[in-house]
Residue, then its C-alpha position, 0 to 999 in steps of 0.5 A: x152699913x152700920x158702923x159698930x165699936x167696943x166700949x173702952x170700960x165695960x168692952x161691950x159692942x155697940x152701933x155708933x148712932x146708939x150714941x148720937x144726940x138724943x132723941x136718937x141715941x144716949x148722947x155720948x154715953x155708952x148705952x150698956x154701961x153708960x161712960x160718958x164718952x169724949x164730950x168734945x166729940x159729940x157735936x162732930x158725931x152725927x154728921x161723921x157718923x151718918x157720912x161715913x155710913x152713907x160712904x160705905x153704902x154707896x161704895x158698895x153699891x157702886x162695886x156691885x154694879x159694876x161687877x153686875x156689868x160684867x165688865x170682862x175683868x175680874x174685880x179683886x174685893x179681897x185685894x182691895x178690902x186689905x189695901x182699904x184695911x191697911x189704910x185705916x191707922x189702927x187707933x193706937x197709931x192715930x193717937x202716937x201721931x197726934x200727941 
């Protein structure tokens, strides 16, 4: 799964690994506008990046195959994907608690 986010100066969506190092993306830069994003960020990027993706992948997968088990139960993705939602601090909260 690609991870997508908005540009906080020209509010255009983009996929996360548009932004990785080059060769692969703009290096930082917001590839519509071209704001240069936190610079410090940038070495952690790739990795947390290509991790969380693979995480959400497999997650998925996971989910499904158990479902396709038929396991005699039923699995509740709604019920799960609002604790997962609510489990995610929204951006504004993360940056109270860091300052």
């Amino acid at each position: 799964m690609k991870l997508e986010a908005v540009c906080n100066t020209c509010r255009r969506r983009f996929l996360l690994t548009e932004i990785l190092p080059p060769p692969e993306g703009s290096g930082g830069r917001c590839p519509f506008c071209g704001t240069h994003f936190a610079r410090h960020y940038v070495a952690a990027l790739p990795d947390l990046v290509r991790s969380v993706e693979a995480a959400a992948d497999t997650f998925a997968s996971s989910f499904n195959r158990l479902a396709d088990m038929h396991p005699g139960f039923d699995l509740n993705a709604e019920d799960f994907l609002k604790r997962l939602r609510a489990a995610l601090v929204p951006t504004e909260e993360r940056h109270d608690e860091s300052a």
